[in-house]
VMD Tcl script that draws the C-alpha trace (Angstrom):
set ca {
  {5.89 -5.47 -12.44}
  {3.78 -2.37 -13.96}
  {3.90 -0.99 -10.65}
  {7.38 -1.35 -9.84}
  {8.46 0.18 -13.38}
  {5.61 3.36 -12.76}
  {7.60 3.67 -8.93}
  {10.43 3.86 -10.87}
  {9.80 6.31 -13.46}
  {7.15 8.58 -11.31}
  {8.34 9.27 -7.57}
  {11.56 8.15 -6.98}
  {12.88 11.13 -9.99}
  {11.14 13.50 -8.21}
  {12.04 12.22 -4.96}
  {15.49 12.79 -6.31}
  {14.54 16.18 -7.74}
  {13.70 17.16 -4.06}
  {16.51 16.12 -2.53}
  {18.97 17.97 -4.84}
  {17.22 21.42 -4.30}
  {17.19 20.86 -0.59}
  {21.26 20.07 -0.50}
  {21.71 22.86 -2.88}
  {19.39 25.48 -1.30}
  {22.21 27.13 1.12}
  {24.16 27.49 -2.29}
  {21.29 29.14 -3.92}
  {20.25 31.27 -1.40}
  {24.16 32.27 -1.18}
  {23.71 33.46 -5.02}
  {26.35 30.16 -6.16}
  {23.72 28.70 -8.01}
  {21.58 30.49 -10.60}
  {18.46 32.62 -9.55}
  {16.74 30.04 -12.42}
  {17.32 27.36 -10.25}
  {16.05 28.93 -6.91}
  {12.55 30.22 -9.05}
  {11.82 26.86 -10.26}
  {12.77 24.94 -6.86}
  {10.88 27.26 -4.87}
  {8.04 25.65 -4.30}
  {9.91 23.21 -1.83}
  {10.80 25.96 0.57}
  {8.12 28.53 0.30}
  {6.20 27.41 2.95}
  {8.42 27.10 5.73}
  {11.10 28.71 7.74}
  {14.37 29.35 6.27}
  {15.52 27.18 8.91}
  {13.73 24.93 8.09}
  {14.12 24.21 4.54}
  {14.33 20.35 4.59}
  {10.76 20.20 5.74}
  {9.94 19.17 2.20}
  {11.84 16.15 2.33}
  {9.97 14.77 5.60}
  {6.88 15.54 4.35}
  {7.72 13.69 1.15}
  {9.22 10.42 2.84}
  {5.88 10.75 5.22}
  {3.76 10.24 1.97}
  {5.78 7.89 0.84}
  {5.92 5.94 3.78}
  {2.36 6.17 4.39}
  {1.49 5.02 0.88}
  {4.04 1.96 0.63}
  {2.99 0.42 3.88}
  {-0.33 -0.75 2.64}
  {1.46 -2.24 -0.56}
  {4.39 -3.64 1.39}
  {2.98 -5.20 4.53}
  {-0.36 -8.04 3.93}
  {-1.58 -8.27 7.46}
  {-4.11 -6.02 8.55}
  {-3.21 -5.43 11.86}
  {0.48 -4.87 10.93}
  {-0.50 -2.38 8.90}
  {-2.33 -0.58 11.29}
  {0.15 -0.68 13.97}
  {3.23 0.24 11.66}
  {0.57 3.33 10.60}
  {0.60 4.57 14.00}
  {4.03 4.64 14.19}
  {4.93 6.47 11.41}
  {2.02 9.01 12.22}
  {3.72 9.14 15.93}
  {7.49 10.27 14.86}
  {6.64 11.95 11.98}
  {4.15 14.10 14.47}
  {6.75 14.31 17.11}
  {9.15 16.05 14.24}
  {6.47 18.27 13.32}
  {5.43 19.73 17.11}
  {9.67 19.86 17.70}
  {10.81 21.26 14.61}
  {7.74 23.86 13.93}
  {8.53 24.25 10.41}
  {5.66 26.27 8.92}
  {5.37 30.23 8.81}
  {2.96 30.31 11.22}
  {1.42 29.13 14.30}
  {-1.66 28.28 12.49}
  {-0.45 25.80 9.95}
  {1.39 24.02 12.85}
  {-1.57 23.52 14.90}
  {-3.72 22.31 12.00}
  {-0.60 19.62 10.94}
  {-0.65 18.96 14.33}
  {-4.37 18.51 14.89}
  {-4.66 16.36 12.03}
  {-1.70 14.15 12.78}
  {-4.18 13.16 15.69}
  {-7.08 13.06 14.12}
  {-5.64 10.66 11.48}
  {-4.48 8.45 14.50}
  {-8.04 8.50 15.98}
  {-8.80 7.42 12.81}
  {-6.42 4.70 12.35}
  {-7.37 3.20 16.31}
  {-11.00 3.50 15.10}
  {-10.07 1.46 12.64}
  {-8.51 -1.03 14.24}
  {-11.28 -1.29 16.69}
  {-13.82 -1.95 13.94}
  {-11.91 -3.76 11.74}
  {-12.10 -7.02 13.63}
  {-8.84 -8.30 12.32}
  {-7.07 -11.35 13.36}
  {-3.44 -10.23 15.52}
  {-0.95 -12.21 15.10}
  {0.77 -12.20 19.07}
  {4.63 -12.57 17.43}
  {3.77 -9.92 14.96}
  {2.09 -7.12 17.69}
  {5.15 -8.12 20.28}
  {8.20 -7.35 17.52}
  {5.63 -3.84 16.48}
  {5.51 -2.89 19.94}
  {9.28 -3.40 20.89}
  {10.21 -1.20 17.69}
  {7.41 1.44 18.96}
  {8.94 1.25 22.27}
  {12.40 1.70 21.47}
  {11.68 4.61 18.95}
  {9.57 6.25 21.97}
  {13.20 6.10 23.88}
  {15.58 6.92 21.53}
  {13.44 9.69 20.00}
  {12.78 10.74 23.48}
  {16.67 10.56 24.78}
  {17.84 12.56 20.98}
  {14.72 15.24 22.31}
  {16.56 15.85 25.49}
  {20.37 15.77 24.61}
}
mol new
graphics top color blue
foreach p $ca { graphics top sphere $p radius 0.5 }
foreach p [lrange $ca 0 end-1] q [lrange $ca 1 end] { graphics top cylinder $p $q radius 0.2 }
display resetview
């Protein structure tokens, strides 16, 4: 219950905090909001494009994602696989959207994006967990269809 309550009081405000400066960055940037605002919420978009600005938020539901999974799902193997597929589209965002101010930063999120799925397969090599068939066969169906739909919303 401790850990619920700390979720509560910890990320999900500044979850929120993040979301409001990236709906209200157009207005800031536009001079509707105050310059106070844009100084103190500009840590969220100093990094990337202009374009771009709702990087922050991806990145921050990435972490989020990445941290709740081991909390959320008990089975090893699950964890793994649902791991790698997080890693995967989150990845795939990264190389299509390009968000950083620079071709370096892109390459090294990109490069380790793959090196933390190296990681997670040498994991799961060494790991020797026990798979539960239903469990990889409902994983790999959601992987699958993700792979097409991201892959169809890519091309249209």
């Amino acid at each position: 219950i401790w850990g619920c309550i700390s979720f509560l009081i910890v990320p999900i405000p500044f979850l929120c905090l993040v979301l409001f400066g990236v709906l209200k960055y157009k207005d800031m940037v536009r001079g509707r909001c105050s310059e106070l605002y844009l100084r103190g919420l500009r840590f969220l978009f100093v990094r990337y494009h202009p374009e771009r600005h709702y990087y922050t938020t991806i990145a921050l539901f990435k972490s989020l994602i990445v941290c709740l999974v081991p909390v959320l799902v008990q089975n090893g193997a699950s964890q793994i696989m649902i791991l790698m597929l997080v890693v995967i589209l989150f990845h795939t965002a990264q190389v299509y959207l390009q968000p950083w101010r620079g071709d370096l930063p892109n390459s090294v999120e990109a490069g380790s994006n793959v090196a933390l799925l190296l990681l997670l397969t040498a994991g799961a090599l060494l790991a020797g967990l026990t798979v539960e068939t239903d469990t990889v066969q409902v994983l790999a169906t959601v992987a699958f269809v993700c792979g097409w739909v991201g892959g169809l919303a890519v091309l249209t």
